[in-house]
N, C-alpha and C positions, 0 to 999 in steps of 0.2 A: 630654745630647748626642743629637742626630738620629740620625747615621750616623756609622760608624768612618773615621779615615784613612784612606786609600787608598796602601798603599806603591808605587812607581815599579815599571813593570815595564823588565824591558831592553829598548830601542828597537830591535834586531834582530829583538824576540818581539810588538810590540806594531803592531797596525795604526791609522791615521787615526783609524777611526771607535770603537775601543776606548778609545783614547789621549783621545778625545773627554768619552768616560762615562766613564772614569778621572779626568777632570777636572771633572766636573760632579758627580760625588759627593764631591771632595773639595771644592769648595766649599758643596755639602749641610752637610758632616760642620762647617764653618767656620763658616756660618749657625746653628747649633743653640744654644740657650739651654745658658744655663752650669749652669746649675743641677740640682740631683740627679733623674735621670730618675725618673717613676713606672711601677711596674709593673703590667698587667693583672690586673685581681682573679684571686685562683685561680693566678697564675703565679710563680716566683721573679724578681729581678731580673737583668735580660739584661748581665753587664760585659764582655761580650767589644769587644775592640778591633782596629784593622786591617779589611781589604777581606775579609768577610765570604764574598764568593765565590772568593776564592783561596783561604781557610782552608776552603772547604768542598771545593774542586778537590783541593788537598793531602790532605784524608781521603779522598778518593773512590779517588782513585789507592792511598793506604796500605790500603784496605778491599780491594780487588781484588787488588792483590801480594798478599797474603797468600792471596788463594782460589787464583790459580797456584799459589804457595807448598804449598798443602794438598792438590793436583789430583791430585798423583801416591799420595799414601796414600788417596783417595779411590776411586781407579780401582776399585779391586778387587770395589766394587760391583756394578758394570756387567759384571762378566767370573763364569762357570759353568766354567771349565776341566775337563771330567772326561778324565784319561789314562789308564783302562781299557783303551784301544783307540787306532788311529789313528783309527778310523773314528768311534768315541765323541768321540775330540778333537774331528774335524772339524765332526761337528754341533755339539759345545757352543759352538765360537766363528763358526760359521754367523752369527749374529744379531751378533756383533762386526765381521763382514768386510762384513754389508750396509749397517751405518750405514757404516762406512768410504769403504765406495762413494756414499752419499748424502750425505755431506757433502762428497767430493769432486767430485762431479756426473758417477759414472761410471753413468749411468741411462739412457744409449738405446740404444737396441737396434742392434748393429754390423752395416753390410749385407755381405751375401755378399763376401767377398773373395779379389781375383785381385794378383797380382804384376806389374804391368804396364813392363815395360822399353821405353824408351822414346827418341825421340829424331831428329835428323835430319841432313844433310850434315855442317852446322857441327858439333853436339854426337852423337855418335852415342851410342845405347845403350850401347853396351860402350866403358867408360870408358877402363880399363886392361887389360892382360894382364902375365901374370910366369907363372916356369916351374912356380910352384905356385899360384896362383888368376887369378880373371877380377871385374872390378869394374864393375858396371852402373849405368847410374842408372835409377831406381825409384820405382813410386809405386802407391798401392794403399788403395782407397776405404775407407772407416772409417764414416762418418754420412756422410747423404745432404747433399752440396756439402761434404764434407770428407774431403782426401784425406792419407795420411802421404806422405812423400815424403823420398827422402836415396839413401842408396846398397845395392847387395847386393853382397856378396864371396861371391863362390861360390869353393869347393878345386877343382883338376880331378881330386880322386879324390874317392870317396862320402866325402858329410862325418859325421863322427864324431858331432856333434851339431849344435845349432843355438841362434845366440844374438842376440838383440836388444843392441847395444849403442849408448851411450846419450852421448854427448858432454856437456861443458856448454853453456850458454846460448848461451855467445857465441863457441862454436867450433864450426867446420864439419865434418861429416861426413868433405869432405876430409882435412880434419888430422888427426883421429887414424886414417887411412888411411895418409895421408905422401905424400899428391896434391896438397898446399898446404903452406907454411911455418906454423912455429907452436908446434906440439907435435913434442920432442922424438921421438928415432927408438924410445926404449925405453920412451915413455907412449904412443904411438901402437897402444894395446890394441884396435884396431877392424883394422887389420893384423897384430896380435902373434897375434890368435884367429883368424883364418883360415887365418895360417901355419901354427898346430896341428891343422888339418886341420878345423876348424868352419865350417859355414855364416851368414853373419852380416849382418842387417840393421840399417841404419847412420842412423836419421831424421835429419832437420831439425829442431831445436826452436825454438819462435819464442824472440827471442834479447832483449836488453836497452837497445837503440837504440831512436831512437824516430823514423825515418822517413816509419811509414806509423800513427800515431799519431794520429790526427783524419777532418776531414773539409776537400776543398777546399772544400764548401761551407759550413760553419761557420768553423773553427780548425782550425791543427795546435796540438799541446802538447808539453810535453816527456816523458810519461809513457812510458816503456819499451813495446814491445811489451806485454810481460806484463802487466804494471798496465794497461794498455788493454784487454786480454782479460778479465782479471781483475774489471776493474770491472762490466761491463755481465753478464757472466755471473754474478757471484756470484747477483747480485739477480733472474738468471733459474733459480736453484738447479744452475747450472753451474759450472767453475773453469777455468783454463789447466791445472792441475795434472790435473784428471781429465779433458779435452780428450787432453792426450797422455799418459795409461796408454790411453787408448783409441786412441791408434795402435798403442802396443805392443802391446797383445794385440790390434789385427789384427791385425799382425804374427807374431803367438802362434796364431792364424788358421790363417795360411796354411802356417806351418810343420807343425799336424797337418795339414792338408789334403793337405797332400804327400807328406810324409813318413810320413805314419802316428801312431795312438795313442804308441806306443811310443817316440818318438822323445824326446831328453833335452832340455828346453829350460832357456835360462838364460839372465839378464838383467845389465847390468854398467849401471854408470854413474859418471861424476863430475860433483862439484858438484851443477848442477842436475837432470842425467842419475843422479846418485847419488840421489836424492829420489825421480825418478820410478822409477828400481829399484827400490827400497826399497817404494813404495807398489805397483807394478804384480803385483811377488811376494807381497803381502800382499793384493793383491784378488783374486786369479789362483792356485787352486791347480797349474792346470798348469805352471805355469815351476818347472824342478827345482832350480832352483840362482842365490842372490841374490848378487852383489856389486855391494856398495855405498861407493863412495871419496869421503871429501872433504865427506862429510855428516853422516853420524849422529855425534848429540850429544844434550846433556839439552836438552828441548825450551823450557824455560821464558821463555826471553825471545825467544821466536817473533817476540813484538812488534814487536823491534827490528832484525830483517831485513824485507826487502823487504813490501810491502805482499802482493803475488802470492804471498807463501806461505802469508797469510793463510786458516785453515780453519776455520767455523765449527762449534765446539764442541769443536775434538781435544781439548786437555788436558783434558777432561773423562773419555775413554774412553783417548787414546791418547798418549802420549809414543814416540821411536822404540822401546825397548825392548818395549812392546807392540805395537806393528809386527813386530816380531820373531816377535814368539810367534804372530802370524797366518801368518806363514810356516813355522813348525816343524809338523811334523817335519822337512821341506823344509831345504837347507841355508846359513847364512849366511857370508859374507864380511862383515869392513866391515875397511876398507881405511883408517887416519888418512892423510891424504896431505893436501899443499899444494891450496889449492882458489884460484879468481882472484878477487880483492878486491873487492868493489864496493861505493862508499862512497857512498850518498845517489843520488837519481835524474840524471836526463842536464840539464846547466846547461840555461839557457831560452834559445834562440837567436834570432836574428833573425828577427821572423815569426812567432813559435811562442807557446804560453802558456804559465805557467807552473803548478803548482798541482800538480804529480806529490808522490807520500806518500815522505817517507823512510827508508830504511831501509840497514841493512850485511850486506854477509858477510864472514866472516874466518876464516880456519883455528883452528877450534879448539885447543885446548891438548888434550895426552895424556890429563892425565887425565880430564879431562870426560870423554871417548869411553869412556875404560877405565872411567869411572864405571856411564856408560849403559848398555856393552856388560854389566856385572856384574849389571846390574838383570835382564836375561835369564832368567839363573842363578836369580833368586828368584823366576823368573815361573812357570817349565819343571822338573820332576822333572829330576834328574838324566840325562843321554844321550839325551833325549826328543829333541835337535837337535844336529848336528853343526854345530858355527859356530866360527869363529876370529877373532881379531882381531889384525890383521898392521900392524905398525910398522914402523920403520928405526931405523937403528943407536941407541940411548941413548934411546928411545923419541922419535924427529925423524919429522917425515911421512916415508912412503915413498910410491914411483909419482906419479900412478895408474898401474894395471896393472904394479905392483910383482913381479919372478919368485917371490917365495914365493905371492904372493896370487893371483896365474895359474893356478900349479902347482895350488894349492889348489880353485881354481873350473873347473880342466880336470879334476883327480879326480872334485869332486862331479859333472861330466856323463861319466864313464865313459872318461877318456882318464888312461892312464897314463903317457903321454908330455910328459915336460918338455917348457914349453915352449922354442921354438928363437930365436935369436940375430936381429933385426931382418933381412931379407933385401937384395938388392937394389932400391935407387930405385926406386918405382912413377912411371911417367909419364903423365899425364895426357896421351890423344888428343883431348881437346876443343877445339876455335881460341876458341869463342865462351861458354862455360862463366861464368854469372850468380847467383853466390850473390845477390844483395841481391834479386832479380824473384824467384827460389825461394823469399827471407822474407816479400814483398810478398803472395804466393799463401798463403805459410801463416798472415799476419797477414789477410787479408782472408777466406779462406774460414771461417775463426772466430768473424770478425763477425760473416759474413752470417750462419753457423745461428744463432750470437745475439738477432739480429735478426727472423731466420724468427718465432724464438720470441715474440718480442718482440707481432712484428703478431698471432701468435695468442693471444696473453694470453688474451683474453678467455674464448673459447672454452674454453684450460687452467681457467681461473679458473673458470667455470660449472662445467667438471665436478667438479670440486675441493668446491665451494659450492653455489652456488647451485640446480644440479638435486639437491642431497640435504635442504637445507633448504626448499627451495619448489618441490617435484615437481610440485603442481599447476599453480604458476603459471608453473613452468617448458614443462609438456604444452601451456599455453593460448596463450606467446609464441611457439610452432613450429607454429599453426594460424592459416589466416587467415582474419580474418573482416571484414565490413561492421558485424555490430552495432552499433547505438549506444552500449549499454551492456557490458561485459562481467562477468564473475563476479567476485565480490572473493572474500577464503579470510578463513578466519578466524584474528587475529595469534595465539593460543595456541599452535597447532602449531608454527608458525615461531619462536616468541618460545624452544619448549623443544628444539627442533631446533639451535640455533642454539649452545647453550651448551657442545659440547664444542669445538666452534668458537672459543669466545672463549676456552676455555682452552688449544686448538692456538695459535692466535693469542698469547697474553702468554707460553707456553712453549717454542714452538718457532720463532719468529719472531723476538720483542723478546728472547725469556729471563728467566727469573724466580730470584731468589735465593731460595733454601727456608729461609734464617735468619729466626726466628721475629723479630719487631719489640720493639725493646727499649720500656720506658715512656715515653712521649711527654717527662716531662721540664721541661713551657715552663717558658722564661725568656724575661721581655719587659720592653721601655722604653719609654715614652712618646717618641714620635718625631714626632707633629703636632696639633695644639689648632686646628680650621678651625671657623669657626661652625656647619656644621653635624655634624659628625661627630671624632672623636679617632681619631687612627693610633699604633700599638705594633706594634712591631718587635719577629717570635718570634724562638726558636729550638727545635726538638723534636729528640729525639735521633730516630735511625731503625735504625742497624745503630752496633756503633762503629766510630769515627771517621766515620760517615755522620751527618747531623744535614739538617733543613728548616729555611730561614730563610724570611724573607717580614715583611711588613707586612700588620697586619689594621684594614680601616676599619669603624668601629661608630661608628652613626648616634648623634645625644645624644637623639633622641627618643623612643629605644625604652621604652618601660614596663614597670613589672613583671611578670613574666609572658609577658610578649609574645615570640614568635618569628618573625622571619622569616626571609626567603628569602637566600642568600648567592648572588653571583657572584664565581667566583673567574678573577681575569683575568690573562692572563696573558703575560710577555715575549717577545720575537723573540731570536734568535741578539747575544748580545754584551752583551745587557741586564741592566739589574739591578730590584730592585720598585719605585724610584722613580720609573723612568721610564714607568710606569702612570700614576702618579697625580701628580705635577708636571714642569715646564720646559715643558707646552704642546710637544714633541716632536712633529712633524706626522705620523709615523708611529701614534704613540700616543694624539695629542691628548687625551693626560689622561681618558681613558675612566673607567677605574679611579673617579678621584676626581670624576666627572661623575656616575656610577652611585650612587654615595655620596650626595651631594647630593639623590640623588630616594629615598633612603632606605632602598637595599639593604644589606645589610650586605658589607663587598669584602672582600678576600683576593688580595693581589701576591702570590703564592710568587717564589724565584728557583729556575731550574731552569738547570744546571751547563751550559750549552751557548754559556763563556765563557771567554776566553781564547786563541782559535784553537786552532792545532794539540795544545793541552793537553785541549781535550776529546776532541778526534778518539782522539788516544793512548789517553784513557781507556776509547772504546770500541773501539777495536783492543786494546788490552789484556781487556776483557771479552770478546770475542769466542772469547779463548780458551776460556776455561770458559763457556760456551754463555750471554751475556748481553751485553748492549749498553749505549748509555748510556741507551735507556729501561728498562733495568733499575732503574738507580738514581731515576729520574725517576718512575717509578708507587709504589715504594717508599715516597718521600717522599711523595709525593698521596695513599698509602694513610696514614700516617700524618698527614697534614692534616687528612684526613677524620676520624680518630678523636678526633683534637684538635677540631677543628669539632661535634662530636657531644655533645662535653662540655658547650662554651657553651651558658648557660643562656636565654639572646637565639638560638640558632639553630636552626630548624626543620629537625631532620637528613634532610627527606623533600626538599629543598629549594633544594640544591648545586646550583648548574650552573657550568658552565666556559665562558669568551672566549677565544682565543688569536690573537694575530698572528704570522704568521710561522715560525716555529721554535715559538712559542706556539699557530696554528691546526695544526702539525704533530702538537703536544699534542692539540688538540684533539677529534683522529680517532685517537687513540692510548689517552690517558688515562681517558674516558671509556669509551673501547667495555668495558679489561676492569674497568673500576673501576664497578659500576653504582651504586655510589651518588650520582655526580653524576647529577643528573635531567634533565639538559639540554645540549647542546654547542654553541657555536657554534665555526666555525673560517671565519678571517678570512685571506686575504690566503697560502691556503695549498694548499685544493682544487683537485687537479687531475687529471690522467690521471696517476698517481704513478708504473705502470712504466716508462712514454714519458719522464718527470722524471728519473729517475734514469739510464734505462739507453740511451734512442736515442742514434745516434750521426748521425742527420741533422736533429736542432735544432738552433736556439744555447740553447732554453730550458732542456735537459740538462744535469743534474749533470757528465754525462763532459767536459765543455768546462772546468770550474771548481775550485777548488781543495776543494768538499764532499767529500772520498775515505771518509766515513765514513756517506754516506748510502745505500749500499748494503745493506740486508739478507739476509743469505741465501733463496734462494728464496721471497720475500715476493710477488715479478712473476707467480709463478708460484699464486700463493695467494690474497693480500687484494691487491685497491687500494682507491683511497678510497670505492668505491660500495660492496664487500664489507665495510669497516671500521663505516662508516653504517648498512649490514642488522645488524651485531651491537647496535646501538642502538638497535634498535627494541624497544617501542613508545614507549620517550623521546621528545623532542622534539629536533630538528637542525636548523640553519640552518648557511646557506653565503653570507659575505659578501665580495663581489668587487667589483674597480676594476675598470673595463675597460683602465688604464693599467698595470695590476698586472705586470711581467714575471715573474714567478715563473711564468707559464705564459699560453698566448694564451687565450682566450676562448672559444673552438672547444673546448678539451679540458676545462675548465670544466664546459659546458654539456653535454658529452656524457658527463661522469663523473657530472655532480648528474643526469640524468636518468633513470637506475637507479634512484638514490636515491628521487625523485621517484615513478615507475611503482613500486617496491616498496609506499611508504608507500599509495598510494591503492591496489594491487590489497591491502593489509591493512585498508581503510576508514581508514587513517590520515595520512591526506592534510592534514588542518586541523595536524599538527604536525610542517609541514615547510614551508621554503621559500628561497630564493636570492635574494640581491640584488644586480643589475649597477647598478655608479652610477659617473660621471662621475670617476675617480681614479685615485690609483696604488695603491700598495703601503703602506695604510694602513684605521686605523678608521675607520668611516662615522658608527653611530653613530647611525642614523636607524631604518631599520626592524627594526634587531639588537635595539636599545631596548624599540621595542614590541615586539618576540618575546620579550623578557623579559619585560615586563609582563602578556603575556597569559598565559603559561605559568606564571611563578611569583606571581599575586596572586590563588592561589584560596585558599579558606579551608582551615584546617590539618585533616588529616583526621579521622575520629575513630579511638579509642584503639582498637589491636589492629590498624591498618592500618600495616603496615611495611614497603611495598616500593612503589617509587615506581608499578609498573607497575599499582597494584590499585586509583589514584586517577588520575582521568581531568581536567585541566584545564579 
């Protein structure tokens, strides 16, 4: 038998063009000879049956639950606690609280802040007045074009302390004020804390509608404020989540500025205001005192809530319970209380796109909370923190801003006074009062630093890279000159500069599994008899329940003895290894098995980027524990390779990789950390990658389309495809382009390969590079990629003792 059945997917899960190659493999699998498949010398026989890349989707997902699963006995790695001292604590989890903040994207530097009250005829500054406070609207700069902005409750006596309190997403400042309908009169803790004689700043958070979600000049979509923040920032090493801890401790700012060292600061929140609590007292030693409603829980299925809480790497270091312990000695609140439900993203309206990530929130159950909060307990010596964990009757939510849990968070800032019974009606004096133009300003001025960021990539990027691994040639591109000629350097420096580089890049980037590689394993069947070459379909194990499938074409002419060169080629997004190498697919046009025919030996792997939303999942799910879905994907190429090494027909110096698509994405991926491919090409894929992913005034941008998983954290800010390319040198690299290509225009192409380009020749290695613009869309060419194989892999095999591709020159 060829290929296995293909079982039906649900047509709710399945799209056109899936649905498409779902059907063309299963008339593969129909066509195949009856007769007993034979297996690959050297390999067992392959009986596995069924859609070979859903069984392998299925492991992938089982392999990864199980690393969350393990995340949390694992932590303890990463953490030095010594409680000798407070001051001992502090430094030991120092180096805990700064990844904290780097993952969360709390890295710029906060500018001077003033409390600016504001306003005019219509809306004046001073919102409300009552016989015990005065309520302002406010705003007050944070990062430069980004301002917080919401309300201040001032007491008219000196306030006792001072607190940041922190709404959910999708409720306003107002309401838990009692300025707007909404929130109850004894949850409205943003009015309950000023009655108690606390001074209190009341933000805007950007909220869950999706508005101002696009661009008029592209699309609007339907992705939530936050997933639109979310998106374009992760990938610039930013987050909405560290966006606004960073208003709060401006806010945290201006209150010592004012008030003095000494003053008692404390931070409250629900729901999503319970999160940013939660994290702003854990980045923030100065906030005295945390309450946190409507959030904390065991973090493991992070997953499965909103994309925007997505953080790369937490469960690897931090579950909330270690959150916790970044705030201890400091004291905690968490509050179980009802939080508001949000089930999946905003439907797709008229006009609008669709393509937003899904996710839920829901009130936890007791005991989970009671689970998490006990995890504390075995983090913390004994009394090391004063923290409570405050219910309602039968252990039911209470609040938020519950009277036990008040009481409890006006103790830890130094007020002994219960708190007091809801006052009278606050009245709003505003006529013309604009919450939605208030969310427009906070959803827009996020962009734009995003953006800011954006246009300077380059410049981050150079400093990052490129002037530490090529100082010289850096010094010569900020001089100008007429010369004809200029200096070339020599590649060795740059070739050994380069390598912790490519290990930041596969570790702190993509992410790497540190499980050692089980034995390769093969099991193979004879799956095509073409006159000039046979096709066997592997299988290698990788991790368990992880495995590499693929088809390997080996020429019939090869002799005994003989070795050549392999191109391993490789699928786009949805594809499986047949469609390499049969159906004449005009994307693919049978590359694969064209390559074959002129006598290389080929290699289809399939790489898991199938399914839709099943893979995205999988790498939101690895995301947790600091790895992606090219985690799995280099794993398996790492194990190909080993496999390929063994073959007695294959010149292990010799490897090179093609990719289209999701396959050229490989291509600038796979290779750079894997050096033992000797060659890249990437097809139908190069481009300005952080403009791809993260602009928000192209149509050619990821943020317009349903890809939500091609974000990397901070990668905008690190590698694009020109930095990815310098890690592969002195390889060989080609870049093959349609001019029809929409995967990106032609302009960003031409201006990303020309890095590429000016590197290889200021290294003298200009003859093993080059680009090709031809007359097409978004497919193989197949002309001059051809001869760039031929010239590059038909030199003669080196002599013995030479084992690294870099030390034989083409």
């Amino acid at each position: 038998m060829r290929m296995a059945t293909v079982h039906k997917r649900p047509a709710a899960a399945t799209s056109p063009k899936l649905c498409a190659a779902m059907i063309a493999l299963a008339i593969w699998a129909a066509a195949a000879p009856a007769e007993e498949p034979t297996a690959l010398p050297g390999t067992n026989t392959l009986d596995w049956q069924g859609d070979l890349s859903e069984r392998m989707m299925h492991g992938l997902h089982r392999f990864v639950e199980r690393k969350i699963d393990a995340s949390v006995g694992e932590r303890p790695k990463l953490w030095r606690r010594d409680f000798t001292s407070i001051a001992a604590y502090e430094k030991s989890i120092e180096p805990n609280r700064q990844r904290l903040r780097r993952i969360t994207g709390v890295v710029d530097p906060r500018i001077p802040v003033r409390m600016e009250r504001f306003g005019d005829d219509d809306n004046p500054a001073l919102v409300a007045r009552t016989e015990r406070f005065c309520v302002y609207q406010v705003r007050w700069p944070v990062l430069v074009g980004v301002y917080g902005e919401g309300l201040l409750l001032q007491p008219n006596d000196k306030p006792l302390a001072c607190v940041v309190a922190l709404p959910d997403a999708d409720q306003t400042p107002e309401q838990i004020v009692g300025l707007s309908p909404g929130v109850p009169a004894d949850a409205q803790f943003g009015r309950r804390l000023v009655e108690a004689g606390l001074q209190v700043v009341v933000p805007m958070l950007v909220d869950r509608s999706d508005q101002w979600s696009g661009s008029p000049d592209v699309a609007w979509t339907n992705q939530t404020h936050r997933e639109w923040i979310y998106r374009q920032a992760y990938h610039m090493g930013r987050h909405v989540i560290g966006y606004e801890v960073q208003k709060v401790l401006a806010a945290v700012d201006w209150f010592k500025a004012r008030a003095g060292k000494d003053v008692k600061i404390g931070v409250m929140g629900h729901g999503e205001g319970g999160l940013l609590a939660l994290y702003a007292a854990a980045c923030d030693t100065r906030i005295d005192a945390c309450l946190t409603s409507g959030y904390f829980q065991p973090r493991q299925r992070v997953w499965t809530e909103p994309l925007y809480r997505n953080v790369w790497s937490l469960l690897t270091e931090f579950g909330d319970a270690e959150l916790a312990t970044l705030i201890a000695p400091r004291g905690l609140i968490v509050e179980h209380s009802e939080v508001p439900t949000v089930a999946d993203p905003p439907p797709v309206r008229q006009g609008r796109r669709g393509g937003a990530a899904a996710g839920q929130i829901t009130t936890p159950q007791y005991t989970a909370v009671a689970e998490e909060f006990a995890r504390i307990g075995s983090l913390l010596h004994p009394g090391f923190q004063v923290r409570h964990l405050v219910t309602g009757p039968n252990n039911r939510p209470a609040g938020p801003g519950s009277e036990p849990a008040l009481k409890l968070f006006l103790n830890m800032l130094g007020s002994q006074v219960p708190p007091a019974p809801p006052g009278d009606v606050v009245r709003d004096e505003r006529r013309k009062s604009d919450p939605a133009e208030r969310q427009r300003r906070q959803v827009k001025e996020l962009e734009d630093h995003v953006q800011r960021l954006l246009r300077t990539a380059d410049r981050t990027r150079d400093q990052f890279f490129f002037s530490k691994v090529a100082p010289d040639a850096d010094e010569q591109h900020r001089r100008w000159t007429t010369a004809r000629r200029v200096k070339t350097f020599p590649a060795e420096p740059f070739i050994e500069r380069t390598r912790p580089y490519r290990r930041y890049f596969r570790e702190e980037v993509l992410g790497k599994f540190d499980d050692p590689l089980l034995p390769p394993g093969p099991r193979s069947r004879k799956v095509y008899d073409r006159p000039q070459w046979t096709g066997y379909e592997y299988v290698l194990d990788v991790y368990p329940d992880v495995f590499a499938w693929g088809v390997l074409l080996l020429p019939k002419d090869l002799k005994p003895g003989e070795k050549r060169p392999v191109v391993v080629c490789q699928h786009g997004r949805g594809g499986v290894p047949k469609d390499v190498i049969e159906g004449n697919n005009t994307a693919y046009n049978d590359f694969a098995a064209r390559l074959a025919d002129r006598g290389f030996i080929v290699v289809a792997p399939h790489n898991p980027y199938r399914g839709e939303d099943r893979y995205r999942d999988l790498s939101r799910k690895a995301n947790a524990v600091k790895a992606s879905l090219f985690s799995f994907i280099l794993s398996q190429h790492e194990q190909l390779l080993n496999w390929l090494q063994t073959l007695p027909s294959v010149d292990p110096q010799r490897i090179a990789f093609y990719g289209l698509s999701y396959g050229g994405e490989t291509a600038v991926r796979a290779p750079t950390v894997l050096e033992r491919y000797c060659l890249s090409i990437c097809s139908g894929d190069f481009n300005d990658w952080a403009r791809k992913v993260a602009a928000t005034d192209s149509r050619y941008s990821f943020m317009f389309t349903v890809e939500w998983e091609m974000p990397y954290f901070d990668m905008g800010s690190t590698f694009n495809y020109a930095e990815m390319a310098y890690l592969m040198v002195p390889r060989p690299f080609m870049v093959e382009r349609g001019h029809s290509d929409n995967v990106a225009p032609d302009e960003w192409v031409a201006y990303e390969y020309a890095k590429v380009r000016r590197m290889y020749d200021e290294l003298d290695l200009g003859d093993r590079t080059e680009i090709e613009f031809f007359p097409g869309g978004h497919s193989i060419n197949g002309q001059r990629t051809f001869q760039f194989l031929e010239r590059h892999l038909r030199w003669p095999t080196p002599p013995a003792g030479k084992t690294n591709e870099s030390e034989t020159k083409p």
